[in-house]
CHARMM-style PDB file with segment names, atoms N, HN, CA, C and O in Angstrom:
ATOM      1  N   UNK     1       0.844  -1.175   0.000  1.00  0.00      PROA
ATOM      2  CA  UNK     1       0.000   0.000   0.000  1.00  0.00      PROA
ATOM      3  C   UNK     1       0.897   1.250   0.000  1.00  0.00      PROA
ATOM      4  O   UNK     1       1.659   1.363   0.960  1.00  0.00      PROA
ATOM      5  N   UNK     2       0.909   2.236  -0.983  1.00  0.00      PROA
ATOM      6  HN  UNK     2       0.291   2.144  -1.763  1.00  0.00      PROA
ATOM      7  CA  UNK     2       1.132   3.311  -1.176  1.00  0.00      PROA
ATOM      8  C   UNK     2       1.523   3.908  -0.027  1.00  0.00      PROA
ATOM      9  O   UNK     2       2.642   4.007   0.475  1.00  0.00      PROA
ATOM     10  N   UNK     3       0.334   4.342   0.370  1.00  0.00      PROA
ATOM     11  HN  UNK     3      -0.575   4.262  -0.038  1.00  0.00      PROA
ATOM     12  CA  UNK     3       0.181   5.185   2.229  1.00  0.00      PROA
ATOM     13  C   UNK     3       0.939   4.845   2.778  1.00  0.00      PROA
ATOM     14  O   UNK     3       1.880   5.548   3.145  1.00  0.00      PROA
ATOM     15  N   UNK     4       0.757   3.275   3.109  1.00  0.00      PROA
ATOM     16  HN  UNK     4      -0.008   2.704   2.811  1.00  0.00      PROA
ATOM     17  CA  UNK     4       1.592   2.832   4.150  1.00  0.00      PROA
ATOM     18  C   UNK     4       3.177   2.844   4.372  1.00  0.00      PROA
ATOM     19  O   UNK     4       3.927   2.509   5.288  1.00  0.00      PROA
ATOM     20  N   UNK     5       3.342   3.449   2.957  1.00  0.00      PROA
ATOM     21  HN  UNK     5       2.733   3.722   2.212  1.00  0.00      PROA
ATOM     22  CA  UNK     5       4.914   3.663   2.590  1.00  0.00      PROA
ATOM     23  C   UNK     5       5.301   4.315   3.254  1.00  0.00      PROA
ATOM     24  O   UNK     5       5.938   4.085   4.282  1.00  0.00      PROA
ATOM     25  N   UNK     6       4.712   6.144   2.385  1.00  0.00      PROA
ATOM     26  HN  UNK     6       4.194   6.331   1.550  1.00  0.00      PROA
ATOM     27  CA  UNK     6       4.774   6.435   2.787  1.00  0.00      PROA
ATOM     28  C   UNK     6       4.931   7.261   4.292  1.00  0.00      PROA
ATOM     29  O   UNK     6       5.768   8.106   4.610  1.00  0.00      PROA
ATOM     30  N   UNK     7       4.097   6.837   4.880  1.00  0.00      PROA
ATOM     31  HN  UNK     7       3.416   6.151   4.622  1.00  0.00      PROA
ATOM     32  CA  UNK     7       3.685   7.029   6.277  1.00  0.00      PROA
ATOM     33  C   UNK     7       5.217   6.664   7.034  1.00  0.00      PROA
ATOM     34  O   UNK     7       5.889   7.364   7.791  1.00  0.00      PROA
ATOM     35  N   UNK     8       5.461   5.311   6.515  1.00  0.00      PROA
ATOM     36  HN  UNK     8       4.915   4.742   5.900  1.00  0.00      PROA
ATOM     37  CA  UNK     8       7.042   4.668   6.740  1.00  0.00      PROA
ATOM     38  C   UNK     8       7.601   5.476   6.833  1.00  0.00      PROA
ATOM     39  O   UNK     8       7.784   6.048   7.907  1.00  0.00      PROA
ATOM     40  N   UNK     9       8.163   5.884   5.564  1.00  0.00      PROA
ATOM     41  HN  UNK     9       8.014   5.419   4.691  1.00  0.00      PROA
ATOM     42  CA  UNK     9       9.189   7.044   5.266  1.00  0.00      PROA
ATOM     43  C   UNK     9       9.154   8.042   6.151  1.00  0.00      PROA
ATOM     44  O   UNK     9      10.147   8.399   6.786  1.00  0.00      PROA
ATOM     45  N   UNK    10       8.010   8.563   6.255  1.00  0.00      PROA
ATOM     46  HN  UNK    10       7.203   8.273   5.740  1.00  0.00      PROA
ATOM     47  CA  UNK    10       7.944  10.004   6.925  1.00  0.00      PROA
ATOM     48  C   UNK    10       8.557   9.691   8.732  1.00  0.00      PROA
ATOM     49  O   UNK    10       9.370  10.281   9.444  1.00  0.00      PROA
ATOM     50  N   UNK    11       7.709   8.516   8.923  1.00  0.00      PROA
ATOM     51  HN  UNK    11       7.050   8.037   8.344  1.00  0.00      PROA
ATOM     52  CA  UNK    11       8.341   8.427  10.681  1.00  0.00      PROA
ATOM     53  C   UNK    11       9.834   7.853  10.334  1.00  0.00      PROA
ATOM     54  O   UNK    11      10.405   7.674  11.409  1.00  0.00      PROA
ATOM     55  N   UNK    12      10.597   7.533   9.346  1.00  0.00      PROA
ATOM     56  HN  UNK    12      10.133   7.678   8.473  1.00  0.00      PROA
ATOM     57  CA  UNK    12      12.009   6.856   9.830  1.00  0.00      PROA
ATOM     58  C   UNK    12      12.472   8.025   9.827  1.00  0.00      PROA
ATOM     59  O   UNK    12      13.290   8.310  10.702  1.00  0.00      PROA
ATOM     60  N   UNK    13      11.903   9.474   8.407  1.00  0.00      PROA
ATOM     61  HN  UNK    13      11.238   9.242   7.696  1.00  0.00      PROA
ATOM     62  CA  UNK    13      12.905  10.754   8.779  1.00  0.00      PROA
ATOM     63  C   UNK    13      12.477  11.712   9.787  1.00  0.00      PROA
ATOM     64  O   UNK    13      12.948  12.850   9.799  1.00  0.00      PROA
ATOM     65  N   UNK    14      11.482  11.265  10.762  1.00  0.00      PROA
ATOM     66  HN  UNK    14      11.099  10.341  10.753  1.00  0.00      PROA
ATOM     67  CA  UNK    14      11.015  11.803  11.833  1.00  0.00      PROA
ATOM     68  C   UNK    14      12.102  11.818  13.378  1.00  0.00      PROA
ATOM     69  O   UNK    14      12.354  12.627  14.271  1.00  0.00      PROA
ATOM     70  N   UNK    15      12.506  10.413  13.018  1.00  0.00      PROA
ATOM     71  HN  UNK    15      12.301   9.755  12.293  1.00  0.00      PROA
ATOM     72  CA  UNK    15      13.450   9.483  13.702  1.00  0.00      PROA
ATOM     73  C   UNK    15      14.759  10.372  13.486  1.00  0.00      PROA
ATOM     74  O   UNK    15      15.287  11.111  14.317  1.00  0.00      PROA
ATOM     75  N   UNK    16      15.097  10.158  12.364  1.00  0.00      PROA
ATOM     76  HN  UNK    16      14.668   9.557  11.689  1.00  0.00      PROA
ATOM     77  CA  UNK    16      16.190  10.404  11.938  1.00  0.00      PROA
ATOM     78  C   UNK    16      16.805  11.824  12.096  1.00  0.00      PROA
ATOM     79  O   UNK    16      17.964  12.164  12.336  1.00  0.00      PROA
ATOM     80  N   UNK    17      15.440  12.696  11.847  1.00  0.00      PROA
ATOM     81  HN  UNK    17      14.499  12.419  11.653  1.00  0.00      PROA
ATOM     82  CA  UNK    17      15.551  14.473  12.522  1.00  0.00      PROA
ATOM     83  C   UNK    17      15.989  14.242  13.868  1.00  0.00      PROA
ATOM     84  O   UNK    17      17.095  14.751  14.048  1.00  0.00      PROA
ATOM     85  N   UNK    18      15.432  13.538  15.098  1.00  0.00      PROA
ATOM     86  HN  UNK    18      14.533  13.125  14.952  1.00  0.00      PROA
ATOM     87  CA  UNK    18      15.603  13.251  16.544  1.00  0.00      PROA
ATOM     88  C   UNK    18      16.915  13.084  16.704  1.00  0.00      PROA
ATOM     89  O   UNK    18      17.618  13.849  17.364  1.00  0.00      PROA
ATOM     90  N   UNK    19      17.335  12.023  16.078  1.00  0.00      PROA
ATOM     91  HN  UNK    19      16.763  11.402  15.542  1.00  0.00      PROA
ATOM     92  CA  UNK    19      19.032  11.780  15.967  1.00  0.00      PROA
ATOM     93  C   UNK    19      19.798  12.901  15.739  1.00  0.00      PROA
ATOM     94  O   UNK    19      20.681  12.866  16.595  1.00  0.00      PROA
ATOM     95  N   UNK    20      19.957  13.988  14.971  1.00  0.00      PROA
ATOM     96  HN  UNK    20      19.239  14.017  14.275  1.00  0.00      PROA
ATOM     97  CA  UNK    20      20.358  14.316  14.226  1.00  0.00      PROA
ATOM     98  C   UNK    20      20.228  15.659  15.323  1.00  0.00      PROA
ATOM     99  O   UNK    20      21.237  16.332  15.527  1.00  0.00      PROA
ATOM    100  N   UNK    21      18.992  15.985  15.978  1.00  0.00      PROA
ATOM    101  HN  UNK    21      18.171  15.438  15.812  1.00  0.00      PROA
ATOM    102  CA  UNK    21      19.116  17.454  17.098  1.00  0.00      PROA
ATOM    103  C   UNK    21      20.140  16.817  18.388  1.00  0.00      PROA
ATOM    104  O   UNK    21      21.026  17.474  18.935  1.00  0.00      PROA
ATOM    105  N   UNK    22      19.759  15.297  18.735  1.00  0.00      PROA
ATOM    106  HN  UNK    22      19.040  14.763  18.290  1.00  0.00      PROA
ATOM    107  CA  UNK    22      20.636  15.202  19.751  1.00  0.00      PROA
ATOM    108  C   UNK    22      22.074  15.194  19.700  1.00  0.00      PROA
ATOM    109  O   UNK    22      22.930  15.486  20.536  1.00  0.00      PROA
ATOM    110  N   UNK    23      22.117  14.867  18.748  1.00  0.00      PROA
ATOM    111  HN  UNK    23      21.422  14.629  18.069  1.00  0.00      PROA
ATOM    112  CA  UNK    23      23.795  14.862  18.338  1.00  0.00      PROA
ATOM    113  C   UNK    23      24.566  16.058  18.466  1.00  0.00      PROA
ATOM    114  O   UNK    23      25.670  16.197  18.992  1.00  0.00      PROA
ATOM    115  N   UNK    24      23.458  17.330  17.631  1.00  0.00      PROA
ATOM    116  HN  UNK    24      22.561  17.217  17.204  1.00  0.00      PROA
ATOM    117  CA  UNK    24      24.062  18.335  17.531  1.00  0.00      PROA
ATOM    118  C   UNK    24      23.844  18.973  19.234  1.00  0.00      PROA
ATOM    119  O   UNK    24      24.523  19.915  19.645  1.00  0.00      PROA
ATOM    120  N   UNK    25      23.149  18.513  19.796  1.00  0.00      PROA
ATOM    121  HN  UNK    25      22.598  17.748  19.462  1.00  0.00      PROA
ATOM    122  CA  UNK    25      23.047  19.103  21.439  1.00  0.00      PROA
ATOM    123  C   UNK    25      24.043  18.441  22.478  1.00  0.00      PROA
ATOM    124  O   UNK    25      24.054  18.860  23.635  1.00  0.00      PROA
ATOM    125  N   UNK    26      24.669  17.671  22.182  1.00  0.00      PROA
ATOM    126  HN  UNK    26      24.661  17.330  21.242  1.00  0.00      PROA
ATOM    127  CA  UNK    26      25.616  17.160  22.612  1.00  0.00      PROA
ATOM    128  C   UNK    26      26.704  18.197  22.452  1.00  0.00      PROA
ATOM    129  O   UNK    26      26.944  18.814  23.489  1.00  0.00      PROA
ATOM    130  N   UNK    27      27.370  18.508  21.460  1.00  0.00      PROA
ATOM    131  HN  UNK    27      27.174  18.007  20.617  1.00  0.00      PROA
ATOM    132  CA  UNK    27      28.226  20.093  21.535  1.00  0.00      PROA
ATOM    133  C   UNK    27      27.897  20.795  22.271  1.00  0.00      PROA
ATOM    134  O   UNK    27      26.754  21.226  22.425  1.00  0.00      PROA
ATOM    135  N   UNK    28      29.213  21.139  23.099  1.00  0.00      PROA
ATOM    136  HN  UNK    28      30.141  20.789  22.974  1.00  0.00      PROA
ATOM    137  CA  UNK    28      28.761  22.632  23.602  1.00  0.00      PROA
ATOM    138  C   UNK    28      29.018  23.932  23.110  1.00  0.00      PROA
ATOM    139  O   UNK    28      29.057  24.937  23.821  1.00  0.00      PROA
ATOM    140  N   UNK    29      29.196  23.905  21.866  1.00  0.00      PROA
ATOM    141  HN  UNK    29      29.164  23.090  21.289  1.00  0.00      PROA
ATOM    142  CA  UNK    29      28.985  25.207  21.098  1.00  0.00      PROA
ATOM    143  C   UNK    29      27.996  24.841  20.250  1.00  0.00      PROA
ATOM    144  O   UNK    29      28.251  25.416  19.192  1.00  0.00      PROA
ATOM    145  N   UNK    30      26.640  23.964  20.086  1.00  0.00      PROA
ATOM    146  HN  UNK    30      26.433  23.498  20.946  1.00  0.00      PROA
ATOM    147  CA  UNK    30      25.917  23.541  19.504  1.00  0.00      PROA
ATOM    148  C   UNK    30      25.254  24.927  18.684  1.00  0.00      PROA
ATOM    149  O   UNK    30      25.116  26.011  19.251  1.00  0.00      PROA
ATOM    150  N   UNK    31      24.973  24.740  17.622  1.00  0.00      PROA
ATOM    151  HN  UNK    31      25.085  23.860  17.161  1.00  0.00      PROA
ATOM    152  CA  UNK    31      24.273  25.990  16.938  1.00  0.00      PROA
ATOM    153  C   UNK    31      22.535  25.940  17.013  1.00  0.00      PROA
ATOM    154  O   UNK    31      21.604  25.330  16.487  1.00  0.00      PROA
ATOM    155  N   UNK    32      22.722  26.781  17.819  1.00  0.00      PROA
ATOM    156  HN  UNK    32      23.478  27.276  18.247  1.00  0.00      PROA
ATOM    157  CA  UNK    32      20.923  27.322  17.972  1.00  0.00      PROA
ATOM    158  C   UNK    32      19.668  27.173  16.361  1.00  0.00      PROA
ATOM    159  O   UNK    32      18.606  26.571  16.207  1.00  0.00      PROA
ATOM    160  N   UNK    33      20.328  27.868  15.640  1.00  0.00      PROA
ATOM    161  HN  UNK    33      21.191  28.357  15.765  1.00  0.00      PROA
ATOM    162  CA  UNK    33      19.777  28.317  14.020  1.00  0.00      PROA
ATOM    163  C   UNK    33      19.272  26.980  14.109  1.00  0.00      PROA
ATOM    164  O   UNK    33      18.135  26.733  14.510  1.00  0.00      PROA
ATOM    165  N   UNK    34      20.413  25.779  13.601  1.00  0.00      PROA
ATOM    166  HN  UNK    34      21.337  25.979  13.275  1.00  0.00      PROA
ATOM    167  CA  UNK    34      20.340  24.307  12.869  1.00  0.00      PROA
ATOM    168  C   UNK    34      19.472  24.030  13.986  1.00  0.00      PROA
ATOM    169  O   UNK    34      18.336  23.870  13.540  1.00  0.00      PROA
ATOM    170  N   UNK    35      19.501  23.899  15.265  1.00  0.00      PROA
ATOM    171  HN  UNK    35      20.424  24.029  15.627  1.00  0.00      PROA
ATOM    172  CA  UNK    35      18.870  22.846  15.703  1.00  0.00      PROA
ATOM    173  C   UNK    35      16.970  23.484  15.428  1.00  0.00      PROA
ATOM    174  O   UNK    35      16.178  22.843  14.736  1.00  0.00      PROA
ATOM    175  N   UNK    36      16.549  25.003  16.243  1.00  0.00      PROA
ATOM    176  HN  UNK    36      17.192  25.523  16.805  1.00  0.00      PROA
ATOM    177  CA  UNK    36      15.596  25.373  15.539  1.00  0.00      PROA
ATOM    178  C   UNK    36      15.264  24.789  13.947  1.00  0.00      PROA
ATOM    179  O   UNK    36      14.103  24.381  13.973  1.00  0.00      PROA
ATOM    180  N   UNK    37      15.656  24.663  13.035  1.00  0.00      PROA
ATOM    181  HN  UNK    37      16.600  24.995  13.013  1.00  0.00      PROA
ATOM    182  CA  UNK    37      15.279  24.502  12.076  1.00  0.00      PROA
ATOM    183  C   UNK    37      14.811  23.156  11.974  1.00  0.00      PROA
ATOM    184  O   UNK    37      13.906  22.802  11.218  1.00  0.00      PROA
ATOM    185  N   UNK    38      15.590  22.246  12.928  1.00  0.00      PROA
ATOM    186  HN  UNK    38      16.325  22.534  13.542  1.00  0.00      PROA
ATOM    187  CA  UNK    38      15.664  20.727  12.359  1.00  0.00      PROA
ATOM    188  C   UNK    38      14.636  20.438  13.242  1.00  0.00      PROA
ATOM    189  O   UNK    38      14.221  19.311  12.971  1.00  0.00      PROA
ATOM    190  N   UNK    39      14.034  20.921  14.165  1.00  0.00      PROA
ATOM    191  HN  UNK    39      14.371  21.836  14.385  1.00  0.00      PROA
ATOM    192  CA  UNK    39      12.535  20.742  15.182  1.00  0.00      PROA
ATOM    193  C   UNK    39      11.716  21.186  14.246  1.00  0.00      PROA
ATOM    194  O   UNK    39      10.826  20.399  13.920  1.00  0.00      PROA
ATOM    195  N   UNK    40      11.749  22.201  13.721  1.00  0.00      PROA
ATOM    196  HN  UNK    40      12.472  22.840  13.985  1.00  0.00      PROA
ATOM    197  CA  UNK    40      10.976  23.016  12.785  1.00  0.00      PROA
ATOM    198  C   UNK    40      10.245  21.944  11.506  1.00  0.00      PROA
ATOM    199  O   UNK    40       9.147  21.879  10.952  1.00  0.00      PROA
ATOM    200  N   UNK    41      11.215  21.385  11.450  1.00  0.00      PROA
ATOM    201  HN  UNK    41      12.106  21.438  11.899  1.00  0.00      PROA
ATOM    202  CA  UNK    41      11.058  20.478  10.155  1.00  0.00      PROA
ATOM    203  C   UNK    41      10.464  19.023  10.669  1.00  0.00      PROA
ATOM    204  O   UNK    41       9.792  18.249   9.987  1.00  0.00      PROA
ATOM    205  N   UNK    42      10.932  18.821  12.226  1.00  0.00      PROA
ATOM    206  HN  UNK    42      11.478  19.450  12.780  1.00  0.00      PROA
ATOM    207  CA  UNK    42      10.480  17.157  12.414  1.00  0.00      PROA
ATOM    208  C   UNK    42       9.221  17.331  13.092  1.00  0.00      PROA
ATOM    209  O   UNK    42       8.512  16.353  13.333  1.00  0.00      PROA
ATOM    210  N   UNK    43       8.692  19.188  13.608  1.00  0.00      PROA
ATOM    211  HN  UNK    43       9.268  19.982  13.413  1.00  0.00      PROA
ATOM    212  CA  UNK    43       7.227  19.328  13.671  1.00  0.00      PROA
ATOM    213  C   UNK    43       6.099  18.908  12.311  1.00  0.00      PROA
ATOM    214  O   UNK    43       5.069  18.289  12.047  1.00  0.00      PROA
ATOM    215  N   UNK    44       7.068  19.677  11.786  1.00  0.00      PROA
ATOM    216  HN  UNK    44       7.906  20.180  12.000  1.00  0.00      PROA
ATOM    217  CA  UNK    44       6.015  19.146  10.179  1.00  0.00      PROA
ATOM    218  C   UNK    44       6.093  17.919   9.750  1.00  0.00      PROA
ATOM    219  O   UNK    44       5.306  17.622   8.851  1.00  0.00      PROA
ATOM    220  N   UNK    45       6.763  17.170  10.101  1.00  0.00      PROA
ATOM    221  HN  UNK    45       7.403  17.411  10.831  1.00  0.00      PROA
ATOM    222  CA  UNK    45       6.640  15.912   9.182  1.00  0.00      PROA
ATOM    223  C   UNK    45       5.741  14.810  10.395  1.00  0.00      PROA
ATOM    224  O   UNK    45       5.089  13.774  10.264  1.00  0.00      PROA
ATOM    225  N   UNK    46       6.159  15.758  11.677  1.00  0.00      PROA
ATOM    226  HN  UNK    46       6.688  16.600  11.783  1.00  0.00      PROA
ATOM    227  CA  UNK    46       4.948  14.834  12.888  1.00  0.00      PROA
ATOM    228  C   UNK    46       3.119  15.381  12.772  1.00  0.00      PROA
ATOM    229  O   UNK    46       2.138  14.792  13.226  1.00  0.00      PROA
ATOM    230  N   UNK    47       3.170  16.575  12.068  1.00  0.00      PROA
ATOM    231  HN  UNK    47       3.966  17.054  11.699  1.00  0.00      PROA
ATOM    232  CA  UNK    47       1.873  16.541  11.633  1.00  0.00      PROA
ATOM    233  C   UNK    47       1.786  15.971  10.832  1.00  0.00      PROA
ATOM    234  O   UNK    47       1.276  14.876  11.066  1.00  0.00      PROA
ATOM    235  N   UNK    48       2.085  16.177   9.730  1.00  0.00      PROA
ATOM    236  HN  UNK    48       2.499  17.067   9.540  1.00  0.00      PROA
ATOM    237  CA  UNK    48       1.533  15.591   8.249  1.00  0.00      PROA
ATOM    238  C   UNK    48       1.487  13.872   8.556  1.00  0.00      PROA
ATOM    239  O   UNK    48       0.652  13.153   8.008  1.00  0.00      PROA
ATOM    240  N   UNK    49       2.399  13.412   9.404  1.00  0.00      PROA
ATOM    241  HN  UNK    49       3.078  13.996   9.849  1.00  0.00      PROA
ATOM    242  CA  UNK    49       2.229  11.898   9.995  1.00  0.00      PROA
ATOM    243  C   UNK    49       0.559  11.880  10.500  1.00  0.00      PROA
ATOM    244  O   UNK    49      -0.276  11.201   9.902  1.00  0.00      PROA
ATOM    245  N   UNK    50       0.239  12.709  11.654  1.00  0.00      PROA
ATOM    246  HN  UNK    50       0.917  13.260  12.139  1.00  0.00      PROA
ATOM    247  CA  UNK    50      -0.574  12.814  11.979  1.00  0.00      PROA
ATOM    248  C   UNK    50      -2.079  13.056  10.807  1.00  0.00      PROA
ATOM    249  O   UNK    50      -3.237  12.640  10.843  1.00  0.00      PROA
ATOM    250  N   UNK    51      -1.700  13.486  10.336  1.00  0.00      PROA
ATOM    251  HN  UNK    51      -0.759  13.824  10.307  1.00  0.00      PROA
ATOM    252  CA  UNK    51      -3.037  14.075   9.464  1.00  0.00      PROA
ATOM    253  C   UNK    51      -3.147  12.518   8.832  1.00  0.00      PROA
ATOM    254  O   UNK    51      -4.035  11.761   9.225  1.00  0.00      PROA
ATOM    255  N   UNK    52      -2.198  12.126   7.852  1.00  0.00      PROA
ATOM    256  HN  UNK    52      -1.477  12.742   7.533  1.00  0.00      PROA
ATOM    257  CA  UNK    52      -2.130  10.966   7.103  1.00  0.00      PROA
ATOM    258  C   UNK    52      -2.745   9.705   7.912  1.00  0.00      PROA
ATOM    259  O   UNK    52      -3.731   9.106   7.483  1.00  0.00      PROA
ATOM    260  N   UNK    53      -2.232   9.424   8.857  1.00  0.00      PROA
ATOM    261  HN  UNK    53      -1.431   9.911   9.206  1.00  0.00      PROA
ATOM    262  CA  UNK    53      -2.755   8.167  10.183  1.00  0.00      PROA
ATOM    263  C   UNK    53      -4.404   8.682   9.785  1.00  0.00      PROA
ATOM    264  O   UNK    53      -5.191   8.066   9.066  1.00  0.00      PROA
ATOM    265  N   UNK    54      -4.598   9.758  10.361  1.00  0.00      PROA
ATOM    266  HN  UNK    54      -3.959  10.259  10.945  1.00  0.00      PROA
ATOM    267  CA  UNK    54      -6.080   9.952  10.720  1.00  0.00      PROA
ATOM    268  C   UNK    54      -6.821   9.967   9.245  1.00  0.00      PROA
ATOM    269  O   UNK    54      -8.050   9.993   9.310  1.00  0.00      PROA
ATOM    270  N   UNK    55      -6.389   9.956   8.260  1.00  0.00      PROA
ATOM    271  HN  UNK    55      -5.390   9.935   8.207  1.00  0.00      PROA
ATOM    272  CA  UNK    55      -6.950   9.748   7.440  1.00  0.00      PROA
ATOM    273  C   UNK    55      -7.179   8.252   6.888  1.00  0.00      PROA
ATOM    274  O   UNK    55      -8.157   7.959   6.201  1.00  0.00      PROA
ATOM    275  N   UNK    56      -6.148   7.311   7.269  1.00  0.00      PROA
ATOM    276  HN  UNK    56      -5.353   7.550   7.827  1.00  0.00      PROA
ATOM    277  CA  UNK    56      -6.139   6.412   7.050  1.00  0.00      PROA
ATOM    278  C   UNK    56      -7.547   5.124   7.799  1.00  0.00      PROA
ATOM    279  O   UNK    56      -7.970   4.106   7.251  1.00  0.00      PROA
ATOM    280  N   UNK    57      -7.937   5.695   9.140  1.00  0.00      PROA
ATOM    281  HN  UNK    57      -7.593   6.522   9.585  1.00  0.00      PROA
ATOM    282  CA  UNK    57      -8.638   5.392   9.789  1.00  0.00      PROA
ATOM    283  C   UNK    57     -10.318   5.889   9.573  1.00  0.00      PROA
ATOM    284  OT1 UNK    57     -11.180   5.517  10.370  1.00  0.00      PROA
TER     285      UNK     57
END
């Protein structure tokens, strides 16, 4: 199923955003900008997860 691929995809790079802020928060000169942005981005892909699920149901 199509959806269900998708849907896949979207939570492994949901995942993969998570990885990717902790890592950079681990520095202690960690850059503010990147990590804002990379929440910014794993908010949207946790809605659009969201919207998609609920549509699926």
């Amino acid at each position: 199923m199509a959806l269900q691929g998708h849907i896949q995809e979207l939570s492994e790079k949901h995942q993969k955003l998570e990885e990717m802020i902790e890592a950079e928060m681990i520095h202690p000169d960690w850059d503010e900008i990147r990590v804002a942005a990379l929440k910014k981005e794993k908010l949207r892909i946790k809605d659009e997860l969201e919207r998609l699920r609920t549509s699926v149901h």
